[in-house]
C-alpha positions, 0 to 999 in steps of 0.5 A: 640365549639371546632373544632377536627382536625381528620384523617381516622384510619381503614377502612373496605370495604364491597361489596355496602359500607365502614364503616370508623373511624376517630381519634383526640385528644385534651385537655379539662378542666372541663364543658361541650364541643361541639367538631365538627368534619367536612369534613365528606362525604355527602353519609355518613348515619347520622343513622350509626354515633357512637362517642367514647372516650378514654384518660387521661380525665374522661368525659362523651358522652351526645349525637353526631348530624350531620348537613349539612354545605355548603362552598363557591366556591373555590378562582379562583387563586386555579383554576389557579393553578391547570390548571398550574399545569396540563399544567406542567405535560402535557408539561413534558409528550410530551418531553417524548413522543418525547425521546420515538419517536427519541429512537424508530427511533435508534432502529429500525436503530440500527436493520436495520444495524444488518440485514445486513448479506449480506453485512457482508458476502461480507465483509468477502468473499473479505477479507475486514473484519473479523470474530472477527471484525463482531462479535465485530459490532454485540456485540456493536449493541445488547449492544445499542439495550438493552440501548435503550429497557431500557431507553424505559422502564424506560421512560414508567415508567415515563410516567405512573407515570405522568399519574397517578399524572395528571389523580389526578389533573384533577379530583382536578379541575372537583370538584373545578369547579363544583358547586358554593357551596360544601357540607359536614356532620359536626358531633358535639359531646357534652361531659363533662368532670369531670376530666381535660386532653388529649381525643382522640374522634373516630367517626365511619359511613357506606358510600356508593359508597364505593370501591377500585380498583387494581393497578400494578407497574411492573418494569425490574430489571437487577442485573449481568446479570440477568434479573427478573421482579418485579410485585407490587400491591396496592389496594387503596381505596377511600371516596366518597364525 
């Protein structure tokens, strides 16, 4: 029995289900040979399972079946280091949320003192001041105020980002938590082979509880003084398990 190490290569999603194909290669001698391709999705329909062959080796598919195997619960130390890792990236969260809190305080600062027209009027009545002077406060108050609206920015960006990455590895401990044992579909695919060489197997199945879901990435560009807002989008998919 030879396992076959496999990667998804297309995948076509349909409204209800996703039909995927998964690809690997090896190298066979001459006779008969089981290749198991494991870690297949359980909500795979056994019935849709269809192997095919490509490659520098002349053989012959003489039939694929499809089990059930079921593996131990994950090794504690894995949900140790999860858990830190969770505990790392909500840590790093809360310092942004206070750089978010002590920015917001100066702008808000940065705003009071600009709206302090009257006094500037004041200033100008009694000859305290001048024009020009005004106008220089008033130019390096609006420059603060656009520094801080942009490391806001790019502080919610940040966020966001570790949002994303935290929200991926609390999901990575709910299923490492839940359960005792974990199953999964293993497809073995019987061949034989006339001619020795490289073979590259395809598996293709239909799964169900198939879907895929928008994602936004919208980012504040600022080139010469110009200022354009960059809208990306993504829509990633995913393989029930």
């Amino acid at each position: 029995m030879t396992e076959l190490q496999t990667t998804i290569t297309a995948v076509a999603v349909y409204p209800d289900r996703a039909r995927m194909t998964r690809s690997g290669s090896t190298t066979l001698k001459p006779g008969s040979h089981k290749l198991e391709l494991s870690g297949l999705p359980l909500s795979l329909d056994t019935a849709s399972v269809r192997a095919s062959a490509r490659g520098a080796a002349r053989a012959r598919l003489l039939g694929v079946d499809v089990r059930r195997d079921f593996y131990e619960e994950t090794p504690a130390e894995r949900v140790r280091e999860l858990e830190k890792q969770v505990e790392a990236l909500e840590d790093e969260m809360g310092g942004i949320d206070v750089q978010v809190e002590l920015l917001q305080q100066e702008r808000a600062a940065v705003g009071d003192l600009a709206g302090q027209t009257k006094a500037f009027a004041h200033g100008l009545a009694y000859g305290k001041t001048t024009a020009e002077a005004q106008m220089a406060v008033f130019d390096s108050l609006r420059s603060r105020a656009e520094a801080l609206n942009t490391a806001l920015l790019d502080l919610a960006v940040q966020r966001r980002d570790l949002e994303r990455r935290l929200e991926k590895l609390r999901n990575e401990l709910n299923q490492v938590q839940a359960g005792r044992q974990r199953a999964r579909h293993t497809a073995v695919v019987e061949v034989e082979v006339t001619q020795a060489g490289e073979l590259t197997m395809e598996l293709t199945y239909v799964v169900s509880q198939a879907g895929w879901q928008p994602l936004y990435d919208v980012r504040l560009l600022e080139d010469g003084g110009q200022r354009a807002l960059e809208v990306g989008y993504l829509a990633p998919n995913h393989e029930p398990g």
